[in-house]
C-alpha positions in Angstrom: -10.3 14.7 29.3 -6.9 14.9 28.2 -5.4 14.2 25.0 -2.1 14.2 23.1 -2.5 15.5 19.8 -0.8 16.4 16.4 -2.0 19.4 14.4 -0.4 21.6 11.7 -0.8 25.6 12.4 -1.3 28.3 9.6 1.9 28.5 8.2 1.3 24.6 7.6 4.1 23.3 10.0 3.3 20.5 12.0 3.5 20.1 16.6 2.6 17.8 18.9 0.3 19.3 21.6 -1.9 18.3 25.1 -5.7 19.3 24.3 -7.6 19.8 27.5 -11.0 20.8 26.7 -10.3 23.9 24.0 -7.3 24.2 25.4 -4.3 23.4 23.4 -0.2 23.5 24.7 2.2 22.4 22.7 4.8 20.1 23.9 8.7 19.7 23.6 8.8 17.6 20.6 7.0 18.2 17.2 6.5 14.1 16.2 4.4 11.5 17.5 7.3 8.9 16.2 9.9 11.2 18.3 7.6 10.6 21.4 7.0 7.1 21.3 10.8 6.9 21.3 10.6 8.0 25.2 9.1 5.7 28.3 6.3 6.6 29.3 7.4 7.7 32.2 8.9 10.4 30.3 6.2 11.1 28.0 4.1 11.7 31.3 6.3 14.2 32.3 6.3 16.1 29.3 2.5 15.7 29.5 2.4 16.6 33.0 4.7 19.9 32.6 2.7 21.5 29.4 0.3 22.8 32.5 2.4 25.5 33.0 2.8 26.5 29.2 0.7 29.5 27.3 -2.4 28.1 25.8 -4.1 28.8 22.8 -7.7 28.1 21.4 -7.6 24.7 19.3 -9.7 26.3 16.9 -6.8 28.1 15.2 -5.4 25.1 14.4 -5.9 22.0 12.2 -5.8 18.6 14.1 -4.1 15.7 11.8 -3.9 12.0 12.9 -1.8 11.1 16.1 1.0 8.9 14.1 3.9 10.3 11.9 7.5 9.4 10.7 8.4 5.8 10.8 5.6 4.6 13.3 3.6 1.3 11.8 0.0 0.6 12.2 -0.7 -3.3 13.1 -3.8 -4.9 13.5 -5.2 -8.2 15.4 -8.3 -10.7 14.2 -10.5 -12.6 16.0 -9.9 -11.2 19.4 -13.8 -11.2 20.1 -16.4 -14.3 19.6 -18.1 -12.0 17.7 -15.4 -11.7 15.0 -14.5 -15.2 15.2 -18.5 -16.1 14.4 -18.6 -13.4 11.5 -15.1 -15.0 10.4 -16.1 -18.2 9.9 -19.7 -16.9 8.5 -18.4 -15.5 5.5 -15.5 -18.0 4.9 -15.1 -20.8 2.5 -12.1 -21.8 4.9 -14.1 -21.7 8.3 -11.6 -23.9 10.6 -8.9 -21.3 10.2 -10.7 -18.8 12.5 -11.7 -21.2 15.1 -8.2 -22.3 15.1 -6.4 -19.1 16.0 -9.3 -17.5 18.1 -8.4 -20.7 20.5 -4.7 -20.4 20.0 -1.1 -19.1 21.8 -0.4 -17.2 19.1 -2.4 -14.2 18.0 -3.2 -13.5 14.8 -1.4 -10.2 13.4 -1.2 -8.3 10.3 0.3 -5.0 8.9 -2.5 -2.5 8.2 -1.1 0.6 7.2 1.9 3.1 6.6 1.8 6.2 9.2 1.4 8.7 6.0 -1.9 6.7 4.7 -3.6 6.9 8.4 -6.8 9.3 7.6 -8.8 11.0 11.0 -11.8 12.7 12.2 -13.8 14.3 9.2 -11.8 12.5 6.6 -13.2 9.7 3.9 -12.1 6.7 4.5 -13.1 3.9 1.8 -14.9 0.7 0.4 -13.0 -1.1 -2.6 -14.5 -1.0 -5.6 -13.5 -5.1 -6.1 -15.5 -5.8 -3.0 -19.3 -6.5 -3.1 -19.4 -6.6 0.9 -17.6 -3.9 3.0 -17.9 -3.3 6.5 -16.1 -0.7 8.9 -15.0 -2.3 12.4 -14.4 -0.1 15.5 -11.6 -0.7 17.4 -9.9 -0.1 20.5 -6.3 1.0 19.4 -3.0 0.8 21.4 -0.4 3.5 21.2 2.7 1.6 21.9 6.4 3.4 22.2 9.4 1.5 20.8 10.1 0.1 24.6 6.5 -2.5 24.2 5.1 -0.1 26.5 1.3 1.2 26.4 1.4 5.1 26.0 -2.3 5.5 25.5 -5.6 4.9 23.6 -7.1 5.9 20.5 -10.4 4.7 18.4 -9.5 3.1 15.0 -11.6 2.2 12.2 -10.1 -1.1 10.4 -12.4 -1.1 6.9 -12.8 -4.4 5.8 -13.5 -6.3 2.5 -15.3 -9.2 3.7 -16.0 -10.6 -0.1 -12.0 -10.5 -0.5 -11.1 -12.1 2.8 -14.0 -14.7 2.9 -12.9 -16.1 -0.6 -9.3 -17.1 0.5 -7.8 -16.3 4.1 -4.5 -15.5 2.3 -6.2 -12.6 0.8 -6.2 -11.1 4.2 -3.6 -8.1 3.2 -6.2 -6.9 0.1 -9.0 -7.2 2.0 -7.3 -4.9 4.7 -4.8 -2.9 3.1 -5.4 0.1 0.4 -6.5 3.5 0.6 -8.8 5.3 2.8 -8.4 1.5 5.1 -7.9 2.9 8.6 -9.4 6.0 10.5 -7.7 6.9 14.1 -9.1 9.5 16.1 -7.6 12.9 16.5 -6.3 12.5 19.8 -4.5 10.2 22.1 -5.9 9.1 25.5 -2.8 8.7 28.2 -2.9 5.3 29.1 -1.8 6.4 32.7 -5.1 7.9 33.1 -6.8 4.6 32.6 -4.8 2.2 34.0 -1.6 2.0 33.3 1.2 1.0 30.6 0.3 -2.7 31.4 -3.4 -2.2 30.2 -6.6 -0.9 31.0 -7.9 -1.1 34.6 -12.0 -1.2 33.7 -13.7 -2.3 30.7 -14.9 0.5 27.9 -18.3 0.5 25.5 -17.4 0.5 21.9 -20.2 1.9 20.0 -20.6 2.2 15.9 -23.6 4.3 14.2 -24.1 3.7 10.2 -26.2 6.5 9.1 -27.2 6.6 4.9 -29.2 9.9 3.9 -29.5 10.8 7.5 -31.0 7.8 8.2 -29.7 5.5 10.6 -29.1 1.8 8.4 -26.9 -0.3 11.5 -25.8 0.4 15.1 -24.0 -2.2 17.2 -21.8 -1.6 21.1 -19.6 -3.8 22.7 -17.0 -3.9 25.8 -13.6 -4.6 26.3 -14.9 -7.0 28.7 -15.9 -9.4 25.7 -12.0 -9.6 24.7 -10.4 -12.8 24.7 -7.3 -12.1 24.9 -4.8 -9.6 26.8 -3.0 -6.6 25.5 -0.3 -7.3 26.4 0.1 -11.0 25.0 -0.9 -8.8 21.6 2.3 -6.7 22.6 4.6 -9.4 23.1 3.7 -11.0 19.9 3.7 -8.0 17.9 7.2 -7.0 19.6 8.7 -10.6 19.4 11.4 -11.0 17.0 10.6 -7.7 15.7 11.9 -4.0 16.2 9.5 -0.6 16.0 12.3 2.1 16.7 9.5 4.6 16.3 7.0 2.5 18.0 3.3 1.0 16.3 -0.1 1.6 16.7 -2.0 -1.9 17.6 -5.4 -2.0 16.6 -7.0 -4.6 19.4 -10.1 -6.1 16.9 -13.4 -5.6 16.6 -16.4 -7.1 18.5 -19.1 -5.2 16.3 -19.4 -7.0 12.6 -22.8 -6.7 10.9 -24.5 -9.4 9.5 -23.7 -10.5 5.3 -26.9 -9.1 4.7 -25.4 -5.4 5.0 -22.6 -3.5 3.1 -21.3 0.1 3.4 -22.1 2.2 0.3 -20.7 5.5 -0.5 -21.6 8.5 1.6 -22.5 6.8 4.4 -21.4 8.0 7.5 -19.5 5.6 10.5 -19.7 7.3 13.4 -17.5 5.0 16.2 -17.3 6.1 20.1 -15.5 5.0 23.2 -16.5 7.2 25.7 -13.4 7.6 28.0 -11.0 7.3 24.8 -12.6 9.4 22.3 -15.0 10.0 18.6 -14.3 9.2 15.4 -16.4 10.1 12.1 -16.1 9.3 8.7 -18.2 9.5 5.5 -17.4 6.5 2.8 -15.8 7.1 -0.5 -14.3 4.6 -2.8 -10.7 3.6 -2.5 -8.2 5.3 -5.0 -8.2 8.9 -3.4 -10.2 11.2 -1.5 -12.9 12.9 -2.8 -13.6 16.0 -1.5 -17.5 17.7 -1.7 -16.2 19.9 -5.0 -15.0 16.8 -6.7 -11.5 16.8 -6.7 -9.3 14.2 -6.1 -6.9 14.5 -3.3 -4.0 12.3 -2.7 -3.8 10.9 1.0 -1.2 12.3 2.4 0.1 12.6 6.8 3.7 12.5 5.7 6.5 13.8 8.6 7.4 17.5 8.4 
């Protein structure tokens, strides 16, 4: 499976690369943002011509989450029944989630800055002003700055469902802080599953809660429950609006648990999508990361 990727090397400078396996080329550019500024017909052909580069083991190097510079992270709601059903279950303002999971327009929200984006390993967090938190797997889009659908990566939205549920307009608390979103460590080509216009097939989303080693909630989906198309989420997200470095689109969740279960610290979300890719990620509280000796660590995936 191949997979674009970003990782930093010893000397703590950071590349873009094509993983094949253990196999790791770097490419012609050393940004994510500075890719997505390409068509993809461009980016395949950097892709495409790494084959004939040297390769090195990707063990000698530390993989960092696929987005950098400039690039925003956006995410959709209620793009599944599912969500629309847990929406309305947890809100004192139902009829505003029936409303837009039947409407043109999609709903849309900013969810993160590129340099607050955490990945594979890393904690991502619950808020400590929340007395129901939930992680929700997601199908994300890699878009470049021309609307176009580069590839695929899996995306962890945490969610405050106590905030959100009290008052809809507290949407960007309930979704935006630290430790909020988790993107896999690599980048699935979108040509290799369909296409810069969108996916070809449908793909499982699968979500595993484990607490003390023991498993506490699993839930799966498909992209065949989606109610919407990609590519209406791209026009939206695009319309009226400019992403010179392009955006990450998280597509929603179909997988919400039930208000009878929270996330709690040091339990472990462990998301698949089989033909995109893993994610894992152990719970911490929001305000830093906390690493197993104690000490705080800012979050940091700034540009260098």
């Amino acid at each position: 499976m191949t997979k674009i990727v970003r990782y930093a090397t010893r000397d703590q400078t950071t590349h873009v690369g094509v993983l094949d396996g253990t196999a790791l080329r770097a490419m012609g550019t050393d940004s994510i943002s500075n890719l997505l500024q390409l068509r993809v017909a461009e980016i395949r052909s950097l892709v495409e011509s790494t084959t004939t580069s040297p390769a090195f083991d990707i063990g000698t190097v530390s993989l960092l989450p696929p987005v950098d510079g400039l690039t925003e992270v956006w995410a959709s709601g209620v793009t599944y029944k599912r969500s629309r059903d847990a929406r309305v279950e947890e809100s004192v303002v139902q009829d505003v989630y029936d409303r837009v999971y039947g409407a043109t327009r999609p709903e849309l929200f900013f969810k993160s800055a590129a340099w607050r984006v955490v990945s594979d390993g890393s904690p991502v967090a619950i808020r400590i002003d929340s007395l129901l938190n939930v992680p929700e797997p997601e199908l994300v889009l890699i878009l470049n700055c021309h609307a176009e659908i580069v590839g695929y990566a899996v995306g962890n939205d945490m969610s405050s469902r106590s905030i959100e549920g009290e008052n809809p307009l507290y949407l960007p608390q309930a979704k935006i802080y630290n430790g909020a979103f988790a993107l896999s460590s690599g980048i699935r080509p979108a040509w290799e599953l369909g296409g810069p216009a969108g996916l070809d097939r449908q793909l499982m989303i699968k979500m595993d809660v484990t607490r003390d080693g023991v498993g506490v909630w699993r839930g799966e989906t498909t992209t065949g429950s989606f109610t919407r198309r990609f590519a209406e989420l791209v026009e939206h997200l695009f319309r009226c609006y400019t992403l010179p470095d392009g955006a990450l689109l998280s597509t929603g969740t179909g997988i919400v648990p039930g208000l009878d279960f929270t996330t709690l610290p040091g339990d472990v979300v462990s998301i698949e999508i089989p033909e995109v890719g893993t994610l894992m990620n152990c719970v911490t509280t929001a305000g830093g990361q906390t690493q197993s000796d104690g000490d705080l660590v800012p979050f940091a995936n700034a540009k260098k």
